[in-house]
C-alpha positions in Angstrom: 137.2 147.0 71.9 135.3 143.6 72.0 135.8 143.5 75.3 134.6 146.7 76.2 131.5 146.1 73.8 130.5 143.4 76.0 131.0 144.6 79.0 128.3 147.2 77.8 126.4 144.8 76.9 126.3 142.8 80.4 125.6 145.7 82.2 122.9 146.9 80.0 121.1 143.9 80.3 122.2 143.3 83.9 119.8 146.6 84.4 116.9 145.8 82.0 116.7 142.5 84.2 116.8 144.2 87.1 114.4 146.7 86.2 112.2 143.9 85.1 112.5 141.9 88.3 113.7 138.8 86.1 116.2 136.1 86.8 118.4 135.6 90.2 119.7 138.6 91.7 122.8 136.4 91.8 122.7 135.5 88.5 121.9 139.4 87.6 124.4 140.4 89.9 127.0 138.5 88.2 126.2 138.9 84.8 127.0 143.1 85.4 130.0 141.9 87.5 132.0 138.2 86.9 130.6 138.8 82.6 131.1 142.8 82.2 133.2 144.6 85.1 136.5 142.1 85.5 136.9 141.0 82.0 137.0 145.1 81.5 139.6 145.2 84.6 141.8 142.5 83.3 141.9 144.4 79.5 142.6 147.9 81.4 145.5 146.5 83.2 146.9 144.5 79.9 146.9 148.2 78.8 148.3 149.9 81.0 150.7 148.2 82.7 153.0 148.3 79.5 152.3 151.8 80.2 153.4 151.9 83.6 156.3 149.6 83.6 158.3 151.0 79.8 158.2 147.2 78.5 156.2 146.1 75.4 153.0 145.3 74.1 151.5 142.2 75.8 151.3 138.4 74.1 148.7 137.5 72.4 148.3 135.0 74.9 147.8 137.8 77.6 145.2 140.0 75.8 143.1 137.2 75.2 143.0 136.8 79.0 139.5 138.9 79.2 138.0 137.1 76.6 138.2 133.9 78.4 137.1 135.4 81.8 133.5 136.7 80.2 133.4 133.0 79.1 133.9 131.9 82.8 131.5 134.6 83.9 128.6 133.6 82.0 129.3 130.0 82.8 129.2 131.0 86.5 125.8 133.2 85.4 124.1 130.1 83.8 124.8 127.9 87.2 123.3 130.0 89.1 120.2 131.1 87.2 119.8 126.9 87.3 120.9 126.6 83.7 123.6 124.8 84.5 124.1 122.4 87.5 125.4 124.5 90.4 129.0 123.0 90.8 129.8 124.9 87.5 129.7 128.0 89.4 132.8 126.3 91.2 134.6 125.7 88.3 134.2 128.9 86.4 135.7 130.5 90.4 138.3 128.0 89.8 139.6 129.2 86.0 139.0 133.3 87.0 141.6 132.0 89.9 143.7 130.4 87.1 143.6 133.4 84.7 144.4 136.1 87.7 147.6 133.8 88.9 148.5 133.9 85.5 148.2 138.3 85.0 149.7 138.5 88.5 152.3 136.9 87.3 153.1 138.7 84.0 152.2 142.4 85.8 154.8 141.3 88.5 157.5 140.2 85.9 157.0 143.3 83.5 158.3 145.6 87.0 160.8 143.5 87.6 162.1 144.1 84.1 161.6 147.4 83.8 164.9 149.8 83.3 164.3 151.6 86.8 161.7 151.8 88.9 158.2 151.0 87.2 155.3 153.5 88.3 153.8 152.8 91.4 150.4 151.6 89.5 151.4 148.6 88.9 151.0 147.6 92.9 147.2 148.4 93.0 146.7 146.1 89.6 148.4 143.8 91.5 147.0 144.0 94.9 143.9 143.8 93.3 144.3 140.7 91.3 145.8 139.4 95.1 142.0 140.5 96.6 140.0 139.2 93.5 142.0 135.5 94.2 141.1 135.7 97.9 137.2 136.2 96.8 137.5 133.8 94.4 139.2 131.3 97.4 136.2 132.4 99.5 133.5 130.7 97.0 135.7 127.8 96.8 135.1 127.8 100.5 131.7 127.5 100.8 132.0 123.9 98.9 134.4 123.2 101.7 132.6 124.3 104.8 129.1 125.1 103.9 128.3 126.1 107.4 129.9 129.3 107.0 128.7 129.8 103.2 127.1 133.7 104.9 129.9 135.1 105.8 132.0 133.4 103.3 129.8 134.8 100.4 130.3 138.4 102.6 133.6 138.2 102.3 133.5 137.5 98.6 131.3 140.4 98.0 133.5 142.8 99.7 136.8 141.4 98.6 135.4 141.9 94.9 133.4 145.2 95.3 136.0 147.0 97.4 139.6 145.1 96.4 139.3 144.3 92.9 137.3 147.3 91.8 138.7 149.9 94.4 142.1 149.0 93.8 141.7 148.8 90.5 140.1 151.7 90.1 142.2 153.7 92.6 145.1 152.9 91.2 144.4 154.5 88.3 142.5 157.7 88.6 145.2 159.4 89.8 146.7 159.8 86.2 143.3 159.1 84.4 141.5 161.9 85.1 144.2 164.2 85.0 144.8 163.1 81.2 141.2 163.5 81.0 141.3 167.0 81.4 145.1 167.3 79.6 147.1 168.1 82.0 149.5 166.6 84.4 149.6 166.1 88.3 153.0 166.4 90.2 151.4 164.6 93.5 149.9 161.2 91.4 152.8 159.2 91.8 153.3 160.2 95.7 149.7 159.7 96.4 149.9 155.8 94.7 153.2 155.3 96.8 151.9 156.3 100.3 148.1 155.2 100.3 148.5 151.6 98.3 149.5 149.7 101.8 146.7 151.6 103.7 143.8 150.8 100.8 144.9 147.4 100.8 144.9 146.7 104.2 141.5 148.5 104.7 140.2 146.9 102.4 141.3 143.5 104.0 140.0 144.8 107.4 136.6 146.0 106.1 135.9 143.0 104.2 137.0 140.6 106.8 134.9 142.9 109.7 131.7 142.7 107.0 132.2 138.7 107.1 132.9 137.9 110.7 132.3 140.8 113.4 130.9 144.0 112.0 132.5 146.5 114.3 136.4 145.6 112.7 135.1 146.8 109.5 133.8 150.2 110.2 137.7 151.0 111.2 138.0 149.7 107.3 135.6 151.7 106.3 136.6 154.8 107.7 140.4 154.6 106.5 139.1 154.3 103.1 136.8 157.5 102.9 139.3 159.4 104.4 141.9 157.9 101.4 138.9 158.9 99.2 138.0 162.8 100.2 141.9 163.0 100.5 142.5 162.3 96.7 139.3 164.9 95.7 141.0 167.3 97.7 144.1 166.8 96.0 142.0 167.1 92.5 140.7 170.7 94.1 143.5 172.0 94.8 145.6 171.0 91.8 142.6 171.9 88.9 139.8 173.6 90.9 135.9 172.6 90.4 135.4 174.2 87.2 137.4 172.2 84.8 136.7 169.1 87.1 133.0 169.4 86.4 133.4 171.1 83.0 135.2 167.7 81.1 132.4 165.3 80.7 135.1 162.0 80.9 136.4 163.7 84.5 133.8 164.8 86.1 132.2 160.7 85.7 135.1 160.1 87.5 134.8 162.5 89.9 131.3 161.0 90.2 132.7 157.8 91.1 134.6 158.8 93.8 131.5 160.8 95.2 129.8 157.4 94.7 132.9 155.4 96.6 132.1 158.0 99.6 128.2 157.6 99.7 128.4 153.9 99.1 131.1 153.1 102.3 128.6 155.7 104.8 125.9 153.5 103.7 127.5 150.5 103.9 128.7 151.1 107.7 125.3 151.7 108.4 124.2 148.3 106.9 126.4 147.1 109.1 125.2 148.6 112.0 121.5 147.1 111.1 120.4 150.0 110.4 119.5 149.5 106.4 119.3 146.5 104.0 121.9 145.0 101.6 120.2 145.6 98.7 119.9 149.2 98.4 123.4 149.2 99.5 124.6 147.6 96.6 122.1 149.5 94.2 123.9 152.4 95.4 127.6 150.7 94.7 127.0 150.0 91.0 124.8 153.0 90.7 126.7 155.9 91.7 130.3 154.3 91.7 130.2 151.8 89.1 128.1 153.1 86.4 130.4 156.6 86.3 133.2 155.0 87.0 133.3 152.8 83.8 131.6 155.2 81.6 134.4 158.1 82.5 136.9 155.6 81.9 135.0 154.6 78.5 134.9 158.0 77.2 138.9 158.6 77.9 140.1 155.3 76.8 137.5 153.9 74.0 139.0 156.4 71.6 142.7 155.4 72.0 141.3 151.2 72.1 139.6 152.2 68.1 142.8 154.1 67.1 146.1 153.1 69.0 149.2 155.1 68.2 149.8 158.7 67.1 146.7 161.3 68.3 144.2 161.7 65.4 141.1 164.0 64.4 138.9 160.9 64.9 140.0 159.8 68.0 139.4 163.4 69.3 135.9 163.5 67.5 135.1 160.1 68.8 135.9 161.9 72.8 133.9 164.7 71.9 131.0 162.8 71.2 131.9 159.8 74.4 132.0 163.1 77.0 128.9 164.5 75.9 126.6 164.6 78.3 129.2 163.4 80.5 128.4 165.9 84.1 124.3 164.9 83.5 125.0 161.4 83.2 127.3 161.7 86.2 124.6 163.4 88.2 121.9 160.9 87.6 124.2 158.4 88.4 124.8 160.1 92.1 121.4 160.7 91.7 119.9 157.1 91.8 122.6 156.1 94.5 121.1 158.6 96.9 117.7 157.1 96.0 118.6 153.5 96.4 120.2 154.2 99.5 116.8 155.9 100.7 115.2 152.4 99.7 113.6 154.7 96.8 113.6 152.2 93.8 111.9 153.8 91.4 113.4 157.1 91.4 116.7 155.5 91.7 115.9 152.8 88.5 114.3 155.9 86.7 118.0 158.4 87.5 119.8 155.3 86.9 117.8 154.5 83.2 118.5 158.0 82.5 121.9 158.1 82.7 122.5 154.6 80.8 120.3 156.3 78.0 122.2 159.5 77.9 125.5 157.3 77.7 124.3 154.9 75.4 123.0 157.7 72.9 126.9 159.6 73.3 128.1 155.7 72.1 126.3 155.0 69.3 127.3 159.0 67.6 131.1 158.3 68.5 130.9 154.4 66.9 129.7 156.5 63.9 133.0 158.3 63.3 135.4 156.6 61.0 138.3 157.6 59.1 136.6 159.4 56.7 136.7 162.2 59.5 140.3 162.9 58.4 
């Protein structure tokens, strides 16, 4: 949970400062991303891959893992906002390397012990914590051989955005959103078998294109938004629109996926010259970020407050999370489309709108305590 309230809190302020036009867009760019999004990946995958693998509860040693990253993060944030002398943005690269060696390690060793063969989930945690140490290697580079610091910071960027996150994320919306809407998918543990070697790869290829010859990663690029539109029409045909877009938690993270499609179009045609950076990734943490962590939110916030046996105020606490959960996902889509148009304000003003909406369903569902019994 405390990890999850500051993640909130780094993006929050992440998009007051950018709305504002204050501080580095590195240093903004990393306080959303190295302070609120991997801490919330590391605590994700201490939860599920107990899950996933039918061994126990993680160490304490383990679930404080998170904790320590945000402390890197904003270390990392400070250096480069000129806080700090720069070569602490080095060292906090150095201990998230460190900390994802050392969850790479336990993931791995949980499905080796498991009795049988451990979900096919655990792979894409662990392929992404395998991309998020190559990134991490790639700012180490730039110390090494500064003459290349473009296209190694390019190859950071896209190892992060598409490895860590993608992987992270597609490894588990397969059975996320279907437990978001209560039911169960037959085809989630075939689809995470056959597409984890073909994400990972295309990932490898897109990023590696993006930092060194362009053309390489449109073939990246184009593997993964067919992966993509493959899993929504595997969503269709197993629940059909209706409950998809009904279910405020799944339709986020049908959002996201949505977003994921828009964001690698765009993203090709940044490569191509033929729009900036920056709206491009506006348009990432705007309409795949953004729902993507606030569908996950809504489903798993609730089970986070009250682990164990399904309870009145866990459900209450959902109702209140999914609440407004298709507008928020619109906006979201909504400011990516705008951003990508090099619209700014529309796209701050859809993307406000949507934190707001989200932020109002969190404060009602902190409300609900036991006293709801």
């Amino acid at each position: 949970m405390s990890t999850a309230a500051l993640t909130l809190l780094a993006l929050l302020a992440a998009a007051l400062l950018a709305l504002a036009g204050a501080g580095t867009p590195a240093a903004v760019a990393h306080l959303a991303f190295a302070v609120g999004i991997v801490p919330l990946i590391l605590a994700a995958m201490t939860h599920f891959v107990p899950v996933l693998t039918r061994t126990g509860d993680p160490s304490a040693a383990i679930r404080r893992l998170p904790f320590f990253a945000q402390f890197a993060g904003l270390t990392a944030v400070l250096g480069l906002q000129g806080w700090l002398p720069y070569y602490i943005v080095y060292a906090a690269a150095a201990v998230d390397f460190v900390l994802a060696a050392i969850l790479l390690r336990w993931i791995v060793r949980r499905a080796s012990a498991t009795l049988g063969k451990p979900h096919p989930g655990w792979r894409w945690y662990a392929g992404a914590l395998a991309l998020l140490m190559l990134a991490l290697l790639a700012i180490l580079a730039t110390a090494v051989l500064p003459a290349e610091w473009a296209a190694w910071r390019r190859l950071h960027l896209h190892l992060n955005t598409l490895g860590l996150v993608g992987l992270a994320a597609f490894g588990t919306l397969p059975v996320l959103l279907p437990t978001a809407l209560g039911q169960a998918d037959p085809e989630a543990t075939g689809w995470l078998k056959r597409r984890f070697w073909s994400m990972f790869l295309a990932v490898v290829l897109l990023a590696t294109g993006a930092a060194f010859y362009w053309p390489v990663s449109v073939a990246g690029a184009a593997i993964l938004l067919v992966l993509a539109l493959g899993l929504v029409a595997q969503w269709l045909r197993r629940f059909g629109p209706r409950p998809l877009l009904a279910d405020g938690a799944a339709c986020a993270l049908l959002a996201a996926v949505t977003g994921w499609s828009l964001c690698l179009l765009a993203g090709t045609l940044h490569a191509a010259g033929l729009i900036p950076a920056r709206p491009t990734l506006s348009a990432w943490a705007a309409a795949f970020l953004l729902p993507l962590v606030t569908g996950a939110l809504s489903q798993l916030l609730p089970v986070w407050r009250w682990p164990g046996a399904r309870t009145p105020e866990r459900d209450a606490m959902r109702r209140q999370l999914v609440a407004g959960g298709s507008w928020r996902a619109l906006a979201f889509v909504a400011a990516g489309v705008a951003f990508i148009a090099d619209q700014g304000t529309p796209g701050a003003a859809f993307l406000l709108a949507g934190m707001v909406i989200f932020a109002s369903s969190l404060l009602r569902a902190m409300r609900i305590s036991r006293s709801t019994r």
